[in-house]
Each structure stands twice: as structure tokens, then as C-alpha cells.
C-alpha positions in Angstrom: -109.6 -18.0 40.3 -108.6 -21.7 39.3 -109.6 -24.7 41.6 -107.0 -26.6 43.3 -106.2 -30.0 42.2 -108.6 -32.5 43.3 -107.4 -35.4 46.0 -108.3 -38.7 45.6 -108.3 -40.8 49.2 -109.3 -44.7 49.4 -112.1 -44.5 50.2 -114.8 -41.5 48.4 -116.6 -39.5 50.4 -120.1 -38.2 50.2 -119.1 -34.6 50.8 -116.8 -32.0 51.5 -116.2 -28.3 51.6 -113.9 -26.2 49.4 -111.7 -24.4 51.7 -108.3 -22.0 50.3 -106.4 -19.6 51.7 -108.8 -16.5 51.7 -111.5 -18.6 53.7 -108.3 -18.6 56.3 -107.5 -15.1 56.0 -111.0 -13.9 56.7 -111.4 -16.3 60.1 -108.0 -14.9 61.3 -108.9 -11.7 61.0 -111.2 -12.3 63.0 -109.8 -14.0 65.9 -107.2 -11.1 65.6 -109.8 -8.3 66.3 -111.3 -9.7 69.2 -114.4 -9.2 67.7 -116.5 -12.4 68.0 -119.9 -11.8 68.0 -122.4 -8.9 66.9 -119.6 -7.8 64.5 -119.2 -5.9 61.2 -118.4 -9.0 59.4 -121.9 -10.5 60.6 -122.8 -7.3 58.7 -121.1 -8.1 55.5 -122.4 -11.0 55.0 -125.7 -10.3 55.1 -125.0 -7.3 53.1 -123.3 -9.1 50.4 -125.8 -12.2 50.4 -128.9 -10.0 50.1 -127.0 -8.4 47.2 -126.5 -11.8 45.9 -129.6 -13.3 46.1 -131.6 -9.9 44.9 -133.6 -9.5 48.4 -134.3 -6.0 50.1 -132.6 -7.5 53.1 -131.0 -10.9 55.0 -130.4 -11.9 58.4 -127.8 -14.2 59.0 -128.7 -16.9 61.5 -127.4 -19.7 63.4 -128.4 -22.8 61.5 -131.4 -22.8 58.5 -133.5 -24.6 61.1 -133.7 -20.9 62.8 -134.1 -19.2 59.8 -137.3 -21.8 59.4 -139.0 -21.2 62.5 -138.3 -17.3 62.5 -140.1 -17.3 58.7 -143.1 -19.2 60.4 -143.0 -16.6 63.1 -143.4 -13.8 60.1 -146.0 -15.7 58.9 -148.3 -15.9 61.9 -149.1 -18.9 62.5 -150.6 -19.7 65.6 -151.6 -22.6 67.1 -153.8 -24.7 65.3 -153.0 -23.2 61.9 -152.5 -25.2 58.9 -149.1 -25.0 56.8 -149.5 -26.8 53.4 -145.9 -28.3 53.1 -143.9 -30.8 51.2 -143.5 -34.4 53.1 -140.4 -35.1 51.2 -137.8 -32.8 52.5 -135.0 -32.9 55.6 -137.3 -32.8 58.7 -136.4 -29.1 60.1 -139.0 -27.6 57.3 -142.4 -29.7 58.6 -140.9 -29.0 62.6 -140.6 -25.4 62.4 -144.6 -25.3 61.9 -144.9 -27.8 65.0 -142.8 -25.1 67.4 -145.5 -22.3 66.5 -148.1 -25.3 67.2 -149.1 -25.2 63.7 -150.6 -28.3 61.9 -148.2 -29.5 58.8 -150.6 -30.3 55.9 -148.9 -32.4 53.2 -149.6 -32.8 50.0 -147.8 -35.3 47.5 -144.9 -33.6 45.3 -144.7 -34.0 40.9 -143.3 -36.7 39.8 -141.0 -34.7 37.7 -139.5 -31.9 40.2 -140.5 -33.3 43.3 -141.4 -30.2 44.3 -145.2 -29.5 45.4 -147.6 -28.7 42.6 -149.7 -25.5 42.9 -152.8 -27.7 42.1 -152.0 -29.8 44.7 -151.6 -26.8 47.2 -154.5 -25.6 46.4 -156.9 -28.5 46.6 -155.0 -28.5 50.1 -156.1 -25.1 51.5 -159.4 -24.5 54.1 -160.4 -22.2 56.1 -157.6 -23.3 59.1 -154.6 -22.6 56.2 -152.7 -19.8 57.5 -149.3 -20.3 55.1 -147.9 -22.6 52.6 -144.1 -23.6 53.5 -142.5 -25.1 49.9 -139.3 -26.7 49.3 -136.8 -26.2 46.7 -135.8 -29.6 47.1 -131.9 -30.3 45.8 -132.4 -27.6 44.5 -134.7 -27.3 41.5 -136.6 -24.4 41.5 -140.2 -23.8 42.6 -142.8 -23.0 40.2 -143.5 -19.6 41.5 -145.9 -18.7 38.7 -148.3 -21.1 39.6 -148.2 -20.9 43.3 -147.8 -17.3 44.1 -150.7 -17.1 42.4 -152.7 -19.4 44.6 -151.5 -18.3 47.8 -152.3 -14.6 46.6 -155.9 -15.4 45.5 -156.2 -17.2 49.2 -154.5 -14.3 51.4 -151.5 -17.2 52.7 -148.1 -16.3 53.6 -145.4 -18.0 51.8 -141.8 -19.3 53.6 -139.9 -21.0 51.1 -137.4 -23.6 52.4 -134.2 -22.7 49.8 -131.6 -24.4 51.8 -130.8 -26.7 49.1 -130.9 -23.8 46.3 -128.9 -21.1 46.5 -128.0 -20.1 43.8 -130.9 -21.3 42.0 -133.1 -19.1 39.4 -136.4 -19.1 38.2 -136.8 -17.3 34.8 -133.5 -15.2 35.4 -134.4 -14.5 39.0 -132.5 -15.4 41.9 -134.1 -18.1 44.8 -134.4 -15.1 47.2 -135.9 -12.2 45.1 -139.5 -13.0 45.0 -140.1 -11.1 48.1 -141.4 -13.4 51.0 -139.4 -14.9 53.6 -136.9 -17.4 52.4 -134.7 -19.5 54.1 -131.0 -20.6 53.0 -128.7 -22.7 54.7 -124.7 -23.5 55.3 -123.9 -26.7 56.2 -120.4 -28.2 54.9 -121.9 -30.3 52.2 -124.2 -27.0 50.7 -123.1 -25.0 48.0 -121.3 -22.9 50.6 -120.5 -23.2 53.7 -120.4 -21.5 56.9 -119.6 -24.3 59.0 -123.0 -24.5 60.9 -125.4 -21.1 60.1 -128.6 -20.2 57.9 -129.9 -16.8 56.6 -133.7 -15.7 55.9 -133.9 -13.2 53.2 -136.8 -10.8 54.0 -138.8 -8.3 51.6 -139.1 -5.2 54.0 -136.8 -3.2 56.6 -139.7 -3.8 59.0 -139.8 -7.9 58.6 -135.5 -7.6 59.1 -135.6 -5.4 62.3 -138.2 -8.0 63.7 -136.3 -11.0 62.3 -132.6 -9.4 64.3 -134.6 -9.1 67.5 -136.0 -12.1 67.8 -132.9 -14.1 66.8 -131.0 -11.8 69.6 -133.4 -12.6 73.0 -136.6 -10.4 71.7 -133.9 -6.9 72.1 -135.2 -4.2 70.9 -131.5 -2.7 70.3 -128.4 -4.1 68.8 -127.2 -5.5 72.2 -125.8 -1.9 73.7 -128.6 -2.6 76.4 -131.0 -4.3 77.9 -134.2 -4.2 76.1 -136.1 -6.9 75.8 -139.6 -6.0 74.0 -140.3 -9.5 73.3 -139.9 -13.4 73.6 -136.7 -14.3 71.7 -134.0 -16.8 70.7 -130.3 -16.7 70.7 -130.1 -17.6 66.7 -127.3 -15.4 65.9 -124.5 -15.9 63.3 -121.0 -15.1 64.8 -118.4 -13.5 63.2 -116.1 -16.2 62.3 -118.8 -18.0 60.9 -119.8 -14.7 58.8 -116.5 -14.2 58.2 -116.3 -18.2 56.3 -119.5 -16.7 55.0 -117.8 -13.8 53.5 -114.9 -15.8 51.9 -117.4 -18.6 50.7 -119.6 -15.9 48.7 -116.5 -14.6 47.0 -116.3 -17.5 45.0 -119.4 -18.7 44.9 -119.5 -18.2 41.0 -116.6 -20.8 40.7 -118.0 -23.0 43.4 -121.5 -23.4 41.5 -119.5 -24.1 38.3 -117.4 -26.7 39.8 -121.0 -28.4 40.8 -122.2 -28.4 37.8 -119.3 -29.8 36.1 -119.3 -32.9 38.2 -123.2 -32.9 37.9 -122.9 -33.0 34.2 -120.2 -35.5 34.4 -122.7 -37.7 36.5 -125.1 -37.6 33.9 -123.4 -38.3 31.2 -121.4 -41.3 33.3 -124.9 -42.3 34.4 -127.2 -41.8 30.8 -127.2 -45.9 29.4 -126.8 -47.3 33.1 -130.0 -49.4 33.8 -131.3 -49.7 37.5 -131.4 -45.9 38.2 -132.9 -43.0 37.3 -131.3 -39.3 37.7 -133.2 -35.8 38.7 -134.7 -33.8 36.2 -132.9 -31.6 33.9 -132.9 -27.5 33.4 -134.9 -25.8 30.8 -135.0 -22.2 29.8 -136.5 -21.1 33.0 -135.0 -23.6 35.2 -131.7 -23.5 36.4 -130.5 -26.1 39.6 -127.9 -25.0 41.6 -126.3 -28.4 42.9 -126.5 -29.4 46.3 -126.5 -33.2 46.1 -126.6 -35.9 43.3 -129.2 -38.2 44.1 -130.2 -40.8 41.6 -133.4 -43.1 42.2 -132.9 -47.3 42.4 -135.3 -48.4 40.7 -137.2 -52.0 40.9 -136.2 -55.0 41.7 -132.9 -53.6 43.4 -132.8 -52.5 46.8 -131.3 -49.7 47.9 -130.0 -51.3 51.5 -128.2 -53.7 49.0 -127.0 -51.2 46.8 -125.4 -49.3 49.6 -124.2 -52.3 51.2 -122.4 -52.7 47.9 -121.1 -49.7 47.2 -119.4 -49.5 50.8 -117.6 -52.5 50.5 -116.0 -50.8 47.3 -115.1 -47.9 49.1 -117.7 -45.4 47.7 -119.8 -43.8 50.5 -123.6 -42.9 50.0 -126.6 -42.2 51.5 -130.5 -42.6 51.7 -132.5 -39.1 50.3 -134.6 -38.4 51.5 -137.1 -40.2 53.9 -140.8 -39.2 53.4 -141.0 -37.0 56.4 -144.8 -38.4 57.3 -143.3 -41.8 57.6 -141.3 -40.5 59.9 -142.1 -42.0 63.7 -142.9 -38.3 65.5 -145.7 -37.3 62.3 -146.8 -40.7 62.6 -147.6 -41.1 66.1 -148.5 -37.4 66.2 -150.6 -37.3 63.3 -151.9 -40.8 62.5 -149.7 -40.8 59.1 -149.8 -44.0 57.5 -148.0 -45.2 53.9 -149.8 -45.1 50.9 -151.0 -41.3 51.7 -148.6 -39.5 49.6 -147.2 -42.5 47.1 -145.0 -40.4 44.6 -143.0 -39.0 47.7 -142.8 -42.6 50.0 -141.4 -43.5 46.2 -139.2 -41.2 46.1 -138.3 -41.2 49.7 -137.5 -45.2 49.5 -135.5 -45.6 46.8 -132.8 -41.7 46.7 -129.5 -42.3 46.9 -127.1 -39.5 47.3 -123.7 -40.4 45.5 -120.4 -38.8 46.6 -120.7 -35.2 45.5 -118.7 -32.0 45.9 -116.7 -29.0 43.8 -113.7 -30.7 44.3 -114.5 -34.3 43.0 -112.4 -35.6 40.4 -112.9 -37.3 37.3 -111.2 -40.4 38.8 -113.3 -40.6 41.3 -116.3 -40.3 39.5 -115.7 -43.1 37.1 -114.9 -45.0 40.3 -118.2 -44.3 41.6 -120.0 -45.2 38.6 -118.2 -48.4 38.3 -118.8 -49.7 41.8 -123.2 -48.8 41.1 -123.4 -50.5 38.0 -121.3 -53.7 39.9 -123.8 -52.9 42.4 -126.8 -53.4 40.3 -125.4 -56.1 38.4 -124.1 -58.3 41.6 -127.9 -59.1 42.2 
């Protein structure tokens, strides 16, 4: 399959789904069976996701926020528990602790990955820790070595947030096949979209049957009756989402490639630009799958400035991401204050997502990169 030619407008947006004819196909088909909920393409897609990824099995959800708080649910947290969890991330991953009335316990990420450090996680558990909840943020890969270990030797459930990674492999594994709950997600701007929808990939037929009840109102059935054996949710996927789903995961190979191309363009437009630095690069057992491009402004620029620039040239971007203890709820809540957790509040003030997608040309790259380094040199 070849990729349609790219299409340049005024103004350059931040994101934007690749949609063709067999995405269309699949949604009509389903419109034309009258089948639009608690389907057989719902069915599919996980099928062909779990395949993907290299779980035992996936349920397909209704956003990535669901699959969160279902993964917290697996992991028993009750109120009071602590969750050791990354404060810089997208705010659904330190919530879905606070719905189960768990405590989030951050801990400060590496400078290099800005994921959490194993050390860091560990010097972070007590007797009150009941899970650790990491992040694959834009995602880089997780160093599993180091913390499966850790939360083995402690007896802690693991939930990994991998909405920003599919795709993503640690030492020739897939983000997914490690065995404990993860949780994937399918907004427009991901690697793949359904529209709105998540998945959790699970390790055992007994953590996907409870997963599928409690996302269908606690039913203890697949909706031929009335059964309710427990509190549930409505978090279900419908079919022409799964059916997007479907379509999306066809090309998933070429989708991934197209990221990395305009990735690798970004770094090589971006390599002698002073002002910003760019995310860390792959190794041998390290491979990104490319959600967003996100490059750091560094000292004395200021990133409202920058953006403020970049806008008036016609180039959209974006703050990524806010420390999430920063945030007004953790700090009223939990008495957060700056300076806790300096290499994330770093981080967190000074991301900026560029315009980033499979279909963005090389025109519009250069563009972009031309209007930042005006940017920087303006002030």
C-alpha cells in the first residue's frame, strides 16, 4: 500500500488522522448491517489487536481513560492505597487511581526517557503501595527489566499507561506482551485511530471476562439478559468504532513508517538548531513508536513566546505536557508544590509539540522548522 499525496493547507496543523477508502468500507458495512453495538467487528478488533500486540487477550473500550481505571480495578486498589506513578503524563493516568480512592505517589522521571526510573520507584514504595501505574510517555519504551523486577520483589501490581506507544518494543517485544494489564488508546492524533476508544490488553482469560463485564454494567453475560453480578460501567467500543479499528490496524505497518519518516526528517531538520532540544533516540533495545514530536525550549526563550510566534506564521503547536502535580486538583488535593519533582516541572514547562502526522509533507516540515528557528531568533 503507497500513501496518498500529502496536502499542504495555509496554515499547519498539529495533527490529523490518515483516513482511505478501506477505513470507509469497513464503517459502511457496518451501518449496512444494523449491527451497532456488541458486534462481531467489536470482536475483530480485539482479536486482531491482541494478535498484534502479543497479549493473551484485549478488550476494546470506549476511551483509554476506561481502559485506565478498569486496569486499577484489576489491580485492587482500594481506598487509601498508594499507586507509585509518573507526574508527567496527560492527567487521565494519575485520575484513574483517584476514582478507586487510591493515593497517586509520584516520583520524578530520567532525564533521558522521561519515563520513571526503577530506582526511583522503589525508593517510592511502603507498606500502603498497592501498584505502580508507569507511563510509556510519547512513546519510548519502559525499562521493563529493571522495574518488573522491583514490583515482583514487592508483590505490586503493574498497569502500564501505553497510550502513547503502540507499537512500541522493548528488546524485540511488543508494548503489550509483558503480561500485566496495559492500556492503549485511539484518539485522532495517535498512531491509529478509532475516533474516540481505548483497549486494555490483559494476561489471562479470567482478567478479560472480568474486564468485558465490568465495562458492560457488571453483566455477567454478553447482554442476551439481565445479569448483573456486579457494579459496572458502560465502557464499551461500538462497532463502527471497531470497525475504524479494524481498517486502522491493517495498515498500521505503513502508518508507523510514515511516523518515523517525518520523525527522522524532524531530526535531521532540527540537529544544528540552537534553542531546543529533541527526545531521545532508539538503541538496540529501544524502539519509539511516534505519537507526537515534542522538542524542549530551552533557556532564555519562552515557550508562550515561541508559540505566540509560531502562530502568527501559520504553524500550530502545543504545550507537552504539564507536570500533572502542578496541576490545580493534585495541588489543592494533595498539598503539591513546585520544586518536588524538578526534572518533570522542567520538562512539563518548556515541551512543545510541533505539527506531526503520517501524512505531513516535506514542505511543510521545512516550513515548520523555519518559522522555530525565526522564533528563537526574533527574541
Amino acid at each position: 500500500m503507497t500513501a496518498p499525496p500529502s496536502v499542504v493547507a495555509d496554515e499547519i496543523g498539529l495533527s490529523g488522522a490518515y483516513l482511505d477508502e478501506r477505513d470507509e468500507q469497513l464503517v459502511l458495512d457496518v451501518l449496512r448491517s444494523g449491527r451497532l453495538a456488541l458486534g462481531p467487528m467489536t470482536e475483530r478488533f480485539e482479536r486482531l489487536l491482541a494478535e498484534r500486540v502479543g497479549a493473551h487477550r484485549v478488550a476494546a473500550l470506549s476511551s483509554g481513560t476506561a481502559g485506565l481505571h478498569l486496569g486499577v480495578k484489576l489491580a485492587g486498589v482500594r481506598p487509601g492505597d498508594e499507586v507509585v506513578t509518573s507526574p508527567l503524563s496527560f492527567i487521565a493516568s494519575a485520575n484513574a487511581i483517584l476514582y478507586e480512592g487510591g493515593i497517586p505517589v509520584f516520583v520524578d522521571v530520567d532525564p533521558r526517557t522521561l519515563n520513571v526510573d526503577p530506582a526511583a520507584v522503589e525508593a517510592a514504595i511502603t507498606p500502603r503501595t498497592r501498584a505502580v501505574l508507569p507511563v510509556a510517555l510519547f512513546g519510548y519504551p519502559l525499562e521493563y527489566d529493571g522495574l518488573l523486577d522491583v514490583t515482583a520483589r514487592h508483590g505490586l501490581a503493574v498497569v502500564e499507561d501505553a497510550a502513547e506507544a503502540l507499537g512500541t518494543t522493548y528488546r524485540g517485544r511488543p508494548v503489550g506482551s509483558f503480561g500485566h494489564p496495559t492500556v492503549f488508546a485511539f484518539y485522532p492524533n495517535k498512531q491509529m485511530t478509532t475516533g474516540e476508544g481505548g483497549a486494555i490488553a490483559v494476561g489471562s482469560d479470567d482478567e478479560w471476562e472480568l474486564v468485558k463485564s465490568l465495562s458492560n454494567q457488571g453483566r455477567a453475560d454478553r447482554g442476551e439478559t439481565f445479569l448483573h453480578t456486579r457494579l459496572g460501567y458502560n465502557y464499551r467500543l461500538d462497532e463502527l468504532s471497531a470497525a475504524l479499528g479494524v481498517a486502522q490496524l491493517e495498515k498500521l505497518d505503513l502508518l508507523l513508517e510514515l511516523r518515523s519518516r517525518v520523525a527522522a526528517r524532524y531530526d535531521a531538520l532540527l540537529a544544528d538548531l540552537e534553542g531546543v532540544t529533541t527526545l531521545c533516540s532508539d538503541d538496540a533495545d529501544r524502539r519509539r513508536s511516534w505519537f507526537v514530536y515534542v522538542v524542549f525550549v530551552e533557556d532564555p526563550h519562552d515557550r508562550d513566546t515561541i508559540m505566540a510566534r509560531l502562530a502568527a506564521r501559520g504553524v500550530s503547536s502545543k504545550p507537552y505536557l504539564p507536570a500533572l502535580h502542578l496541576q490545580p486538583l493534585y495541588r489543592e488535593r494533595f498539598a503539591f508544590r513546585p520544586g518536588m519533582f524538578p526534572v518533570a516541572e522542567r520538562a512539563g514547562a518548556r515541551g512543545l509539540a510541533l505539527p506531526f502526522h503520517a501524512r505531513l509533507s516535506e514542505d511543510a516540515q521545512a516550513r515548520v522548522v523555519a518559522a522555530l528557528t525565526a522564533a528563537l531568533r526574533d527574541g
